[in-house]
Structure formats: structure tokens, C-alpha cells
C-alpha positions in Angstrom: 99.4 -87.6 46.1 98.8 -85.3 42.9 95.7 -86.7 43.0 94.7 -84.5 45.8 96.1 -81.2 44.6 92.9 -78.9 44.0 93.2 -77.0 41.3 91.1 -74.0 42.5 92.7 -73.9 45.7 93.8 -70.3 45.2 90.4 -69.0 43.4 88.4 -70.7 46.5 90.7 -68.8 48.8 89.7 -65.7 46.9 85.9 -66.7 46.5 85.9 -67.3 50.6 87.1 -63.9 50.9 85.0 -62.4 48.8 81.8 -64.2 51.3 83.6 -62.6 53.9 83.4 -59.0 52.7 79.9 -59.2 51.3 79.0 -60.1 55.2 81.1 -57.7 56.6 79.5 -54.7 54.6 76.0 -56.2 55.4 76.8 -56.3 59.0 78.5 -52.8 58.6 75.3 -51.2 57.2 76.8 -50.2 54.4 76.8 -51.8 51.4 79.5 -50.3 49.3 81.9 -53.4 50.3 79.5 -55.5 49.2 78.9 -53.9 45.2 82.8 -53.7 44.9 82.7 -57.2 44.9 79.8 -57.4 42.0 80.3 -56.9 38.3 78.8 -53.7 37.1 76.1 -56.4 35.6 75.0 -58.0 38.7 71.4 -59.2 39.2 70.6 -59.8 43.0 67.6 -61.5 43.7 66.5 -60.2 47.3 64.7 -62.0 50.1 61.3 -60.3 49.2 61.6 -61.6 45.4 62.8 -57.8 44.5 65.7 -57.5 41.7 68.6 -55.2 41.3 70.4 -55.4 38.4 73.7 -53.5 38.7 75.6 -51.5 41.9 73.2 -48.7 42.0 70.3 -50.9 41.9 71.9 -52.9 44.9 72.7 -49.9 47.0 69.0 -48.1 46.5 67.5 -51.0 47.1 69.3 -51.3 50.9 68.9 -47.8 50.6 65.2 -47.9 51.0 65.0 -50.8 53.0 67.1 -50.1 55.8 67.9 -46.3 55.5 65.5 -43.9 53.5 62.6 -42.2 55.4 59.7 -44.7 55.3 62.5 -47.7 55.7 61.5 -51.1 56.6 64.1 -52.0 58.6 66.6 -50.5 61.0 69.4 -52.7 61.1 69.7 -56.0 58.9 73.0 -58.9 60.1 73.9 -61.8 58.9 76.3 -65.0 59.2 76.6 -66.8 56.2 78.3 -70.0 56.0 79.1 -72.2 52.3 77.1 -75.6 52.1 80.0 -77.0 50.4 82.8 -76.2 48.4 82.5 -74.5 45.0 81.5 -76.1 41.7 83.7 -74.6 39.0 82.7 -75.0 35.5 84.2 -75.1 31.9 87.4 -73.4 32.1 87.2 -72.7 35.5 86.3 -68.8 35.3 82.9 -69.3 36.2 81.9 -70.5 40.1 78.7 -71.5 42.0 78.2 -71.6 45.7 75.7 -72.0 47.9 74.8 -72.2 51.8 73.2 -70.7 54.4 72.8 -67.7 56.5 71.6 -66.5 59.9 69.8 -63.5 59.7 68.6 -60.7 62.0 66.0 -58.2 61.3 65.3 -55.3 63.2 62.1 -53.9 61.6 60.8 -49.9 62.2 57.3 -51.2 63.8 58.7 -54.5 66.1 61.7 -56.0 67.5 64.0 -58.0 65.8 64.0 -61.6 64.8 66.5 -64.0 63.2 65.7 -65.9 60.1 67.4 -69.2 58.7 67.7 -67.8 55.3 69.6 -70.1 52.1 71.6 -68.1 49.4 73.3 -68.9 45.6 75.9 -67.0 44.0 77.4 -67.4 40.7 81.0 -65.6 40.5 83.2 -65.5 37.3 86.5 -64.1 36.4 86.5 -61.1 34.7 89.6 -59.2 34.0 91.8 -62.0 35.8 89.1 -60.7 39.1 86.8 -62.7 41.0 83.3 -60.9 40.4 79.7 -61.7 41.9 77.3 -62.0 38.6 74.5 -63.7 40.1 73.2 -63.2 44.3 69.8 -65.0 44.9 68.7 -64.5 48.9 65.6 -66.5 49.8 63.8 -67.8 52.9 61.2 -70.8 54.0 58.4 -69.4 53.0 56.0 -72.3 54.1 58.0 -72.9 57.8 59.5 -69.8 59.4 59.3 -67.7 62.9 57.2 -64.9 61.3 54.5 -67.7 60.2 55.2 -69.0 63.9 54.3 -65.8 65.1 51.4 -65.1 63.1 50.0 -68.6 64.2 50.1 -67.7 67.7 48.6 -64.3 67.3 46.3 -66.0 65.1 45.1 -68.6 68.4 45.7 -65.9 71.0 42.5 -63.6 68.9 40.4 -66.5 68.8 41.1 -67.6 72.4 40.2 -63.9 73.3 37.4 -64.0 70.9 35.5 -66.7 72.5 36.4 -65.7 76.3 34.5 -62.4 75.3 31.9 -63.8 73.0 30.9 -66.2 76.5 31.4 -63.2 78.1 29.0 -61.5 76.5 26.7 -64.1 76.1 26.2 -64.4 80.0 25.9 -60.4 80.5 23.3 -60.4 77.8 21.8 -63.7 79.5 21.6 -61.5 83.0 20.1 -58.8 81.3 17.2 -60.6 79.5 
């Protein structure tokens, strides 16, 4: 039965929690949760291959995404869930995890759309704390809904392009 003690039970307790608050301040809209949970070093790597190294880094970047005048966004959710459990390594400060989230963006100039999004995270003990040190966000970028979309638009125009282009191909036939 020892055999099936695991030895990070309590740190993965803590690890899990610290998921939970990172997607409770992103869902909040506020992501002062979230850098409480980062080492003063953090690097984030964003969806849109941006970086942020540190807590004021982070919070200007959602700053300008979601919030400044000129924002891309109004609202951004998500629901993140781990792949598996986390891969500890040497003496067991340092922790990688991975999974994947269920986004929603609400962008200024459309309505919103949810994105199947994949995320890493690399968290190590610092001061007997579990810290985030490394946050890398990043999407499907050859098979997603906004390539759906623009593949549509894409058939609708040329559709629409040759309806009129026979349009006006008769009207000038009936005026010659």
C-alpha cells in the first residue's frame, strides 16, 4: 500500500488551487488574483505570441487588451482543465502542467466566440510558496473557428462575386 502514497499529494492540492484562482481572476476581469500567484520573475507567453515578463507586464498587457481605450476585447473567460497530473522534477520544488482551456472572446468590433485553447505552466517553490515562473497560452493556429469563419466569408464573396459578375454580364449583354 506505500507504494501508492504520492508524495506531492499536498503540493498538487496547492498547484490545483492555484489553477483555480488564475481562472477565477481571468473570469473576474481582473487580473490582480492572477499575478499574486506569479513570481515577480514571471514570463507569460500570451495567445497572440506577446510576452510579459513580470506582474506589471502581465496586468498592462490585459490592461490594453481588454480594458484601455482602443482595447481589443471586452470581456475574455475561460475554463481550464489539467491534461494530467503534474510532473515534478529534481527535488520536487519545481512543477510542470499542462491542459486545456475553453475560451470566450468578446471582441470590441464582433460578437463573441469560444476558442479550444492548450496552456503550460511551470511553478516552483520559492520561499516554501508555490509560484507560477513560466505561463505559455496558445491556440490551433492551422484549425480554429476564426479560420472557419474566414473560409465561409471567404465562399460567401465569391458566391456573391460571380452571381453579380453574371449579373452584369447579361445587363451589359441587353444593352449591346
Amino acid at each position: 500500500m506505500a507504494d501508492n502514497i504520492d508524495p506531492h499529494a499536498k503540493d498538487r492540492e496547492q498547484l490545483i488551487q492555484i489553477l483555480r484562482e488564475v481562472e477565477a481572476s481571468i473570469n473576474a476581469q481582473s487580473l490582480d488574483g492572477m499575478v499574486q500567484q506569479m513570481d515577480a520573475k514571471a514570463t507569460v507567453v500570451w495567445a497572440n505570441c506577446e510576452v510579459s515578463r513580470g506582474p506589471a507586464e502581465i496586468l498592462a498587457y490585459y490592461d490594453r487588451m481588454v480594458k484601455a481605450k482602443g482595447a481589443i476585447l471586452t470581456k475574455y473567460t475561460t475554463k481550464a482543465e489539467l491534461s494530467g497530473p503534474a510532473r515534478f522534477l529534481g527535488d520536487g520544488t519545481v512543477a510542470i502542467a499542462d491542459g486545456e482551456m475553453e475560451d470566450e472572446f468578446t471582441p470590441v468590433i464582433r460578437g463573441p466566440f469560444r476558442l479550444r485553447s492548450r496552456w503550460t505552466t511551470t511553478i516552483a517553490k520559492i520561499d516554501g510558496q508555490w509560484k507560477v515562473v513560466g505561463l505559455h497560452l496558445s491556440a490551433n493556429v492551422f484549425n480554429n473557428v476564426l479560420l472557419d469563419e474566414a473560409k465561409r466569408a471567404l465562399l460567401y464573396a465569391g458566391a456573391a462575386g460571380v452571381v453579380l459578375g453574371m449579373l452584369l454580364c447579361w445587363l451589359l449583354g441587353r444593352l449591346l
